[in-house]
N, C-alpha and C positions, 0 to 999 in steps of 0.2 A: 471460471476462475482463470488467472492467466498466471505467470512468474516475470518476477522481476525479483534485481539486487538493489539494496538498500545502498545510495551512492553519499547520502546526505541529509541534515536536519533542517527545516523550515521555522521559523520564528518569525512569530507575527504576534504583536504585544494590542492591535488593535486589531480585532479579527470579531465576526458575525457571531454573535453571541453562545449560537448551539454549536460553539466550537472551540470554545471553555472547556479548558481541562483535557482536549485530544491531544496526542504528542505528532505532530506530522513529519513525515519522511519523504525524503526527494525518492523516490523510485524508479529504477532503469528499467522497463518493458525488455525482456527477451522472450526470442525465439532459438528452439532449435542451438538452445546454448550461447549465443549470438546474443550482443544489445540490438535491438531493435528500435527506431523509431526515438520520440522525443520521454525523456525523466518526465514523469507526473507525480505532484504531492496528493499523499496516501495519507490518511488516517492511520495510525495504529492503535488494533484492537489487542494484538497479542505481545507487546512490548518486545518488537524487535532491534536490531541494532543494526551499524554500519557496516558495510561485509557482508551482511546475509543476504542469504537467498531465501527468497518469499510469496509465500503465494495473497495476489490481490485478488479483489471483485472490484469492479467498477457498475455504475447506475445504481437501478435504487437496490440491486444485491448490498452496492458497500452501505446504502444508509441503513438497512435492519441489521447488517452486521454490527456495526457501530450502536446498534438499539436505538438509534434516528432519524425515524422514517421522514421528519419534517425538517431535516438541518440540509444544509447545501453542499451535500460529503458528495465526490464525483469517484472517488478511490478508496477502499479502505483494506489494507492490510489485514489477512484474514488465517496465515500460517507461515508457521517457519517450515522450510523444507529442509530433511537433513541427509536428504540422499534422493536419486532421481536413476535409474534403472531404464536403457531403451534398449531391447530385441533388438537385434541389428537380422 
């Protein structure tokens, strides 16, 4: 699993059929507190929102998360985090 914040909504009115009914969210990959790297659209399993902070899976983790082993999910939103605690 990895975290990222939810930066944005994805809308696609003509999209691959086992993907019906998903809500997708632009997601910002961090590290280390930091954005990291390029936004990927995620699945959402756990109906999150903009603002938040979340924890994804990407490969086929997101498509069983999603209950889709056979759909073309690369990301799937998998928890909202409400707090994050590091030992210094």
């Amino acid at each position: 699993m990895r975290i990222g914040k939810i930066i944005g909504t994805v809308t696609a009115t003509r999209k691959d059929e086992r993907l019906v009914g998903f809500k997708l969210l632009l997601t910002q990959p961090y590290v280390n507190g930091q954005a990291k790297g390029e936004p990927l659209v995620a699945v959402d399993t756990v109906g999150a929102g903009i603002g938040e902070i979340v924890l994804y899976a990407t490969g086929s983790a997101s498509r069983h998360a999603a209950n889709k082993p056979q759909s073309p999910i690369d990301a799937s939103i998998v928890g909202i985090i409400d707090s994050i605690d590091v030992a210094e």
